[in-house]
N, C-alpha and C positions, 0 to 999 in steps of 0.2 A: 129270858130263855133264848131270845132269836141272837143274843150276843154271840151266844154259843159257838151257832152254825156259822159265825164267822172268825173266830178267835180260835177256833181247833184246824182249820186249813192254815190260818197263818200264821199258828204254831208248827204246824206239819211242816210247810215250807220253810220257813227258818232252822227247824232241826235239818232240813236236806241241804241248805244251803252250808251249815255248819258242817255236816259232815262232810260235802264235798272240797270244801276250804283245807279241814284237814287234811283229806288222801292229797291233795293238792299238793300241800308243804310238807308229808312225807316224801310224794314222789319225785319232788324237787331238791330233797336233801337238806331240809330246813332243822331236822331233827339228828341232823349227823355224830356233830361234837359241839354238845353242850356245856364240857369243863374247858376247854380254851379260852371263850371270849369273856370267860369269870374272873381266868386268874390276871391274863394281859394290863388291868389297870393296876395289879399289886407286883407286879414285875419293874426291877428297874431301868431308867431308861441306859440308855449306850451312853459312856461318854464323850462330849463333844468332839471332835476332832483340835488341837489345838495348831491355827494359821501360824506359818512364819510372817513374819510381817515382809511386803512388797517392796522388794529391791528396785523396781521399777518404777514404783509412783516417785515424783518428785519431794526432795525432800522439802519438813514443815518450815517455814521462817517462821521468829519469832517478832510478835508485835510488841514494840517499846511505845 
């Protein structure tokens, strides 16, 4: 029975701590748009840009 008087405040406090957490990441915007960051990995990607190749760099020699 003496569990009790100790298990019901530190349930009490963990339900406040819980709640606080929430209003927390509402008031932070955490619950703003939730369908975004769902579809982003089923989106596809851009395509690459394609390089011209470097008129600059010296040309390859071939080893014989």
């Amino acid at each position: 029975m003496n569990i009790l008087l100790m298990l019901i405040p530190v349930t009490v406090l963990l339900l406040l701590v819980a709640v606080a957490l929430f209003f927390w990441a509402v008031n932070h915007q955490q619950f703003d748009d939730l369908d975004s960051p769902a579809i982003l990995p089923l989106l596809d990607d851009p395509p690459p840009e394609e390089s011209l190749p470097d008129e600059t760099a010296p040309p390859t020699q071939d080893i014989v």
